[in-house]
C-alpha positions as CSV (number, residue, x, y, z in Angstrom):
1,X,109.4,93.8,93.9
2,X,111.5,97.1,94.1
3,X,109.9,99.8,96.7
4,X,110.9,103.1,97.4
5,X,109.7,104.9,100.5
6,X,108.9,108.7,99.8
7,X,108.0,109.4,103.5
8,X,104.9,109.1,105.6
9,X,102.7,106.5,103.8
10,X,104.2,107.4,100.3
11,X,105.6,104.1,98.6
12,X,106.8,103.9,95.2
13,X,106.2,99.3,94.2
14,X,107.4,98.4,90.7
15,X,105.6,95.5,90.4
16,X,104.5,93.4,86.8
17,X,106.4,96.0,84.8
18,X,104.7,99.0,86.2
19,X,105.2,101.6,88.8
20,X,103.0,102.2,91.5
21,X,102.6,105.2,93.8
22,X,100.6,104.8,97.0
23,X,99.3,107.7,98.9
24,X,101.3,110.8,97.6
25,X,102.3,113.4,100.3
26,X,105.7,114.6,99.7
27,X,106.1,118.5,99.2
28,X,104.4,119.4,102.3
29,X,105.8,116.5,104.3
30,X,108.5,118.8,106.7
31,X,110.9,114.9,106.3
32,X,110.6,114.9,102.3
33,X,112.0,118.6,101.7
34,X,114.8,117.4,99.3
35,X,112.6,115.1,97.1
36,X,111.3,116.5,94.1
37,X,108.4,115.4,91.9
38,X,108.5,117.2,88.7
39,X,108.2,115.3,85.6
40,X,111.2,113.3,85.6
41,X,111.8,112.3,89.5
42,X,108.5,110.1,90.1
43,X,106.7,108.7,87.2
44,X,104.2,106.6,88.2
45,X,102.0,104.6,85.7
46,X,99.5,104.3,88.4
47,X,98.4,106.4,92.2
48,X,96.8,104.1,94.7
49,X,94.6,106.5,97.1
50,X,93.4,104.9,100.2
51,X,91.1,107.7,101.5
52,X,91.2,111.2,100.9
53,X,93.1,113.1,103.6
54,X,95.4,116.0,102.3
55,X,98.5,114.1,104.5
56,X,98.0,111.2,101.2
57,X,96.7,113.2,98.5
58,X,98.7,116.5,98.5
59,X,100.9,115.8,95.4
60,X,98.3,113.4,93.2
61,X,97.2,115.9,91.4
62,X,100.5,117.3,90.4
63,X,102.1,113.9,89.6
64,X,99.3,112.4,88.1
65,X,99.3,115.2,85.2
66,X,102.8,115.0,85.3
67,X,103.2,111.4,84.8
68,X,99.9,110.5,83.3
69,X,98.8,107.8,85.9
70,X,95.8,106.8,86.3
71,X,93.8,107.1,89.9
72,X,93.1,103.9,91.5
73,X,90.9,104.4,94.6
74,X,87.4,103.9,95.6
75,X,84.7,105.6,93.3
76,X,84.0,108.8,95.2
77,X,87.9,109.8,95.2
78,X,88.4,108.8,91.4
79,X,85.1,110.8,90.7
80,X,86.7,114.1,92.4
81,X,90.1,113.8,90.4
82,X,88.1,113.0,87.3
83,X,86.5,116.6,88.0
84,X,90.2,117.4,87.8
85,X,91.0,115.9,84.1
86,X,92.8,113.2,85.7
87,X,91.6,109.2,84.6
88,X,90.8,106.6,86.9
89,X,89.3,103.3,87.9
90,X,86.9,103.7,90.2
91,X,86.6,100.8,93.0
92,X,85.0,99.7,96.6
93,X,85.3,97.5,99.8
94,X,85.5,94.0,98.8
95,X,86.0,94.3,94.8
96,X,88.9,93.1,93.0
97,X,89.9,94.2,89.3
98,X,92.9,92.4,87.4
99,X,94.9,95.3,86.1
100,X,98.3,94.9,83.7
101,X,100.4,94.7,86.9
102,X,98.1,92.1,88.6
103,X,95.2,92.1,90.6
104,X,93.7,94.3,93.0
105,X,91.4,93.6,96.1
106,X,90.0,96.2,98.2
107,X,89.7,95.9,101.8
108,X,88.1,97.6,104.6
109,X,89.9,100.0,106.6
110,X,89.0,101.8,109.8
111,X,89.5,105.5,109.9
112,X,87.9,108.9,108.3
113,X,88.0,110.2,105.1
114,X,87.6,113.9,103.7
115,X,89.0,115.0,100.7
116,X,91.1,118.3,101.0
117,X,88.5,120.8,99.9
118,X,86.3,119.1,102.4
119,X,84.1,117.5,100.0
120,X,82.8,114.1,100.9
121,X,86.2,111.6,100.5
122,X,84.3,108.1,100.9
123,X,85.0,105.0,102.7
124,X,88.5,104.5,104.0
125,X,90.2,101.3,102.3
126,X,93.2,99.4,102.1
127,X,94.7,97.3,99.2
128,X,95.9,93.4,98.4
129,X,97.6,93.5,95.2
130,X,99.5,90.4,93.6
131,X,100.1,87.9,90.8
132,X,101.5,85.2,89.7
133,X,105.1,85.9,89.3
134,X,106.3,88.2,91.9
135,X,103.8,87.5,95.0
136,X,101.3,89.6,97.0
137,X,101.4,92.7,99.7
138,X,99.0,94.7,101.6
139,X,99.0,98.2,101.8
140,X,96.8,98.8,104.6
141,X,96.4,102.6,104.7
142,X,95.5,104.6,107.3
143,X,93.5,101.9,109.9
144,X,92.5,101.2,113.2
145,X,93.2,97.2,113.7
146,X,90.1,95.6,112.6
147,X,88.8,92.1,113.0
148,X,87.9,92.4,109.4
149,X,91.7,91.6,109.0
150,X,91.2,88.3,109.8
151,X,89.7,87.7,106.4
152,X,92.4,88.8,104.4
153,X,94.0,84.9,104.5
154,X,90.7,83.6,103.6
155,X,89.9,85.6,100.7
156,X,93.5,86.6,99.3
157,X,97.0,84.6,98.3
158,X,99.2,84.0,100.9
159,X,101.2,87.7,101.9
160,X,104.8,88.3,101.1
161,X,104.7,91.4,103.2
162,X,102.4,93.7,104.2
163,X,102.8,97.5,105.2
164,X,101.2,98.9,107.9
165,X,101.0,102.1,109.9
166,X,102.2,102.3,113.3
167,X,102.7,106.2,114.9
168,X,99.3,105.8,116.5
169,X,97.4,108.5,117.9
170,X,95.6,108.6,114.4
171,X,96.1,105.1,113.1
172,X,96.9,102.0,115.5
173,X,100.4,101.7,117.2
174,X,102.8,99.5,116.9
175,X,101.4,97.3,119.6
176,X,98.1,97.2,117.7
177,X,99.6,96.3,114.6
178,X,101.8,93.4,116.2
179,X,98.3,91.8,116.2
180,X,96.9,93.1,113.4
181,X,100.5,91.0,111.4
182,X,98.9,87.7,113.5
183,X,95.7,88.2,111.6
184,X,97.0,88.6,108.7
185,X,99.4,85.8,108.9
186,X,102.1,87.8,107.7
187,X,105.8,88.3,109.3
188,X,107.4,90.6,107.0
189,X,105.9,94.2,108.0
190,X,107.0,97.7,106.3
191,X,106.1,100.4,108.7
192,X,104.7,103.7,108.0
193,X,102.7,106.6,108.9
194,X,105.3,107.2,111.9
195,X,107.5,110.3,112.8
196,X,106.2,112.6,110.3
197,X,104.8,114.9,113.3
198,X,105.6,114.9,116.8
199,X,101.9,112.8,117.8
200,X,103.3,109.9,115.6
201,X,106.8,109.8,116.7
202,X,107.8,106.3,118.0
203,X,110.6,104.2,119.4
204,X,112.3,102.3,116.7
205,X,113.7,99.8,118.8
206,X,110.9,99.4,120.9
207,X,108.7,99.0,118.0
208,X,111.1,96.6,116.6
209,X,111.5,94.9,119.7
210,X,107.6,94.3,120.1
211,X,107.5,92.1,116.5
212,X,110.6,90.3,117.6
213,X,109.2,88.7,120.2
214,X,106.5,87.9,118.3
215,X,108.8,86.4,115.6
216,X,108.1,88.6,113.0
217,X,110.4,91.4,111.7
218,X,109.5,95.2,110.9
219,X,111.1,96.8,108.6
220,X,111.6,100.7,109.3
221,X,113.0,102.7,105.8
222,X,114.5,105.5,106.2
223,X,113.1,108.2,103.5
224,X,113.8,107.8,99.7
225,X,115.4,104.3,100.2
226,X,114.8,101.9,97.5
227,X,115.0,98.1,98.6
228,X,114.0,94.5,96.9
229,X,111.2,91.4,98.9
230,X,111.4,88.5,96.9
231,X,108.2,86.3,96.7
232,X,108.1,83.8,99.6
């Protein structure tokens, strides 16, 4: 899989022939000033939404008229952008849907959710997408560590990597998500949601250090880098 990292919790995965753009906050991001998103820098063919909080919905709209891609996200937040003329599929905690890239499962995720006219922005939730030929990740969105983590081996194929957030103060830390890569059973972790804002600013080499000694790595991308994971 290919993945670019657009800042914050932005990713760009082109995975089963498809590109796929998770949580879209780049314009107002004050670390993403040089990135544009007009019609021809990010085309995605799909925008994964884990909740609806303007810091990963600002640029949706814009890109998803741009682009054409369809919403993925639970059904109250593909309902809104609907409202908007914008298509989507419509999901919740604990579905799965095989799309033309692979298959997704939604997972629970701990945190709020408001959508940025303050309309009602349903259930926070994270995402386990895979298939057969490339492997399987876990987009984890904005989340407190939650023992409901400990399902995610039982219930989905083994993790390649996952990414998680790790600024704290409104997600978990990095010494929160140390154990949330144990329950999981995962040791290839992308970080984000860090350093955006002075609350989430962190200590690379601390953070670093705290996964090494658990014998995992973490993986810190600096903005608009593209890099490849292989399937395990």
């Amino acid at each position: 899989m290919r993945i670019t990292y657009y800042g914050h919790a932005c990713f760009m995965v082109e995975m089963g022939g498809k590109k796929l753009l998770f949580d879209p906050f780049i314009t107002p991001n004050p670390k993403t000033q040089d990135i544009e998103i007009d019609m021809d820098a990010i085309q995605p063919d799909y925008i994964l939404i884990s909740h609806g909080h303007a810091d990963h919905v600002a640029d949706a709209v814009t890109i998803a008229k741009n682009s054409g891609a369809k919403i993925i996200s639970t059904y109250e937040i593909v309902t809104w952008f609907g409202h908007q003329d914008i298509d989507g599929h419509g999901m919740n905690t604990g579905g799965k849907f095989t799309f033309d890239f692979g298959v997704v499962k939604v997972v629970n995720a701990v945190h709020s959710s408001m959508m940025p006219d303050g309309s009602y922005g349903a259930n926070p939730v994270g995402f386990v997408i895979s298939n057969d030929d490339e492997g399987t990740f876990y987009f984890a969105g904005d989340t407190a560590l939650t023992m409901d983590m400990k399902l995610i081996p039982m219930i989905c194929p083994t993790l390649d990597f996952a990414i998680l957030p790790i600024g704290d103060n409104f997600t978990m830390g990095y010494e929160d998500a140390v154990i949330a890569s144990e329950f999981i059973e995962c040791n290839t972790i992308i970080g984000c949601h860090f350093d955006t804002f002075p609350p989430i600013e962190i200590d690379h080499d601390v953070a670093k250090t705290a996964f090494k000694n658990k014998g995992k790595t973490l993986f810190l991308p600096e903005i608009s880098m593209s890099f490849n994971i292989t399937k395990n």
